[in-house]
C-alpha distance (Angstrom), angle and dihedral (degrees) to the residues before:
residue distance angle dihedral
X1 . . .
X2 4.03 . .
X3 3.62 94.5 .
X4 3.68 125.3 77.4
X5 3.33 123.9 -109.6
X6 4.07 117.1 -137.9
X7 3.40 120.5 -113.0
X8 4.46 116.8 -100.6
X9 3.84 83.7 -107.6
X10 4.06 96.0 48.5
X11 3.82 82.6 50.1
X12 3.56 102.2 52.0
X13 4.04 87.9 40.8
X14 3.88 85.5 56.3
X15 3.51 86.5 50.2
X16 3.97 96.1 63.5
X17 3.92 96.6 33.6
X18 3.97 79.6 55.1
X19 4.26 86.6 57.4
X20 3.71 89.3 -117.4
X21 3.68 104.6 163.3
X22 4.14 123.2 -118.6
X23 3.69 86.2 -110.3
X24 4.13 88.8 55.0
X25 3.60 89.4 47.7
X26 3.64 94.3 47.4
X27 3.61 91.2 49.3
X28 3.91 93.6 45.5
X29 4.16 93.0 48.5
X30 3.90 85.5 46.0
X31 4.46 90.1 54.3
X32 3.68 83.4 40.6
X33 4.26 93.2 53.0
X34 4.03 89.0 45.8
X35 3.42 94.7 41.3
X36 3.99 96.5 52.7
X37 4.39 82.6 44.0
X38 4.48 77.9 57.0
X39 3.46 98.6 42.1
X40 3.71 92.6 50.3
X41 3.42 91.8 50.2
X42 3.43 91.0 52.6
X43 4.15 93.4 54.1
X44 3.91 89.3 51.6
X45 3.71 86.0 59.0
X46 3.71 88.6 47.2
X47 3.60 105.4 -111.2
X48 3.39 115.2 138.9
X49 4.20 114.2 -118.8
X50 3.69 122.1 157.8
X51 4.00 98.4 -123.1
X52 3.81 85.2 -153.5
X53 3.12 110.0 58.0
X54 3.63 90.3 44.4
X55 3.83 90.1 56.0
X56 3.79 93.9 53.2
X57 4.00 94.3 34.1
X58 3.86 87.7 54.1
X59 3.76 96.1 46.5
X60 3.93 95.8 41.6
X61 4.18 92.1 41.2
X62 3.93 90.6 105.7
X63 3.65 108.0 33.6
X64 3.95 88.6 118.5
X65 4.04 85.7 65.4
X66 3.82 85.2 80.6
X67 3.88 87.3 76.8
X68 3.97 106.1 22.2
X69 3.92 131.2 17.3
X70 3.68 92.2 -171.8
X71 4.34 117.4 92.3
X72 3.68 86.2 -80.1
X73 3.57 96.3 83.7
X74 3.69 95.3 80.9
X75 3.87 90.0 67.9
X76 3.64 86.6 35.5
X77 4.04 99.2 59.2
X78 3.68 87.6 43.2
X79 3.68 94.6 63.6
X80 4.02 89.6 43.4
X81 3.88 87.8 45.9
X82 4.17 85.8 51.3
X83 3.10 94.8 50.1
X84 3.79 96.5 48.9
X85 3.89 88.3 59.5
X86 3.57 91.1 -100.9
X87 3.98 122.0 170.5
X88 3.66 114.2 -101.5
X89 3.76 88.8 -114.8
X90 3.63 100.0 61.8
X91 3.74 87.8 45.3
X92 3.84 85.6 55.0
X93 3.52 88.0 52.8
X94 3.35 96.5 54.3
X95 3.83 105.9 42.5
X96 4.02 84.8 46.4
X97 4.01 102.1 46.6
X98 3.92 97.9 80.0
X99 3.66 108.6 100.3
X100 3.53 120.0 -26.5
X101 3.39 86.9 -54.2
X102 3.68 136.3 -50.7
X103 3.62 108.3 -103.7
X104 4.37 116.6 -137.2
X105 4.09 96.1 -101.2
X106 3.55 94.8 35.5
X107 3.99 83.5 53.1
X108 3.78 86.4 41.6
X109 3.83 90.1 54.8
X110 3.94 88.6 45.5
X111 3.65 88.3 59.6
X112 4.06 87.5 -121.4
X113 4.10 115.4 152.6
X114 3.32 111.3 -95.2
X115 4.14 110.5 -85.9
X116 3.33 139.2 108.8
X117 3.80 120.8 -73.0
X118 3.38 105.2 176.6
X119 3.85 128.4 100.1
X120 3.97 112.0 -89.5
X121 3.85 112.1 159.3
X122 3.77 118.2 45.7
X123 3.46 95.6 -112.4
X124 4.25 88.1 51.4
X125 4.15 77.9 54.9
X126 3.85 95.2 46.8
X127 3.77 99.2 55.3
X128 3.91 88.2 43.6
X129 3.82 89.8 51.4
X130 4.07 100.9 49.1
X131 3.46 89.9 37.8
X132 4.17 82.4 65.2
X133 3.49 91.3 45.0
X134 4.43 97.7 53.8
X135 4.02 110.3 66.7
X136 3.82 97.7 -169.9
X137 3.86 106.2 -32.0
X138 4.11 93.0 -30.8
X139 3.89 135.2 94.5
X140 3.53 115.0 -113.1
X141 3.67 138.5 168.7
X142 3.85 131.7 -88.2
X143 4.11 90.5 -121.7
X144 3.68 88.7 52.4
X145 4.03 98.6 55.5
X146 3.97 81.3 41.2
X147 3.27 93.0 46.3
X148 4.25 93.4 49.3
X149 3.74 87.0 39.0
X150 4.33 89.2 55.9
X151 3.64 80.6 53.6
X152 3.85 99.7 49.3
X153 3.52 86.3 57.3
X154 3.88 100.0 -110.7
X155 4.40 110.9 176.3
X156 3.80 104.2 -103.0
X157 3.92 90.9 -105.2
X158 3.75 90.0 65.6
X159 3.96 83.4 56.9
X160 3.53 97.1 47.0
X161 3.65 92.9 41.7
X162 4.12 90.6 58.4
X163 3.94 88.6 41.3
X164 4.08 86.1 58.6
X165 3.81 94.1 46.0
X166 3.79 87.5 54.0
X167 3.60 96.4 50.5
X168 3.73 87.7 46.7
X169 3.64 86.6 52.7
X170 3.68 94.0 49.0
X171 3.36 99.2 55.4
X172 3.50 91.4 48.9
X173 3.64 103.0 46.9
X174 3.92 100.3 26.5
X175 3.82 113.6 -165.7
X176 3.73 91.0 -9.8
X177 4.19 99.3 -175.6
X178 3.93 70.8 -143.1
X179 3.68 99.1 77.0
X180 4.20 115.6 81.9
């Protein structure tokens, strides 16, 4: 990665000069602490994950919920992370954490640009995951977001699409102690 990532402080600071509330950043340093705990996992097994990025990914995943709440502020927090001189892989991360992913007509419904907003890398996949697995600044578990997603009325691939990320997670991590 050529660029330079910005430091856990610099993130969080971009965080408030965004308007993120303290309940966003709580949230966001809460992904970023479970998502570290999975990425180290994952380098113990030997896969390779760059621990930093997912650190500053994780924490800077919903700086577009300073402006929008709604699905939106994937897009959103990758045009603030842009124009903070952000590496493209954190703005990956961020445009690609909502859901499991965001599949091309779905994002074509949304009225998103056209890109790819699904997870790719594994550290794209990591943020996405813990992000499922923190309600607020808490640990839950995966049936519980799936369960409150059923509810929201999410299309069926949006389920399925989260149920596959899991199981990718699962057989990468194991029994991680990490995962509520």
């Amino acid at each position: 990665m050529s660029e330079k990532l910005p430091s856990r402080e610099q993130a969080i600071q971009f965080l408030h000069e965004s308007g993120c509330s303290k309940n966003v950043i709580k949230h966001s340093e809460k992904v970023a602490e479970l998502a570290l705990e999975i990425a180290e996992e994952c380098k113990e097994k030997g896969i390779n994950v760059n621990l930093g990025l997912v650190e500053i990914g994780a924490l800077l995943h919903d700086i577009g919920r300073s402006k929008t709440h709604s699905v939106h502020h994937a897009v959103v927090g990758a045009k603030i992370a842009k124009s903070l001189g952000s590496p493209e892989p954190v703005i990956s991360i961020i445009k690609r954490h909502v859901g499991g992913g965001i599949a091309v007509k779905e994002a074509e419904r949304l009225g998103w640009p056209k890109d790819i907003y699904i997870p790719q890398t594994i550290e794209e996949k990591i943020v996405s995951y813990a992000d499922k697995l923190i309600e607020g600044s808490r640990r839950v578990p995966i049936e519980r977001t799936i369960k409150k997603l059923r509810s929201e009325k999410l299309p069926p691939s949006s389920i399925t699409r989260l149920q596959k990320l899991h199981r990718e997670m699962l057989t990468l991590v194991g029994d991680c102690k990490c995962l509520p």
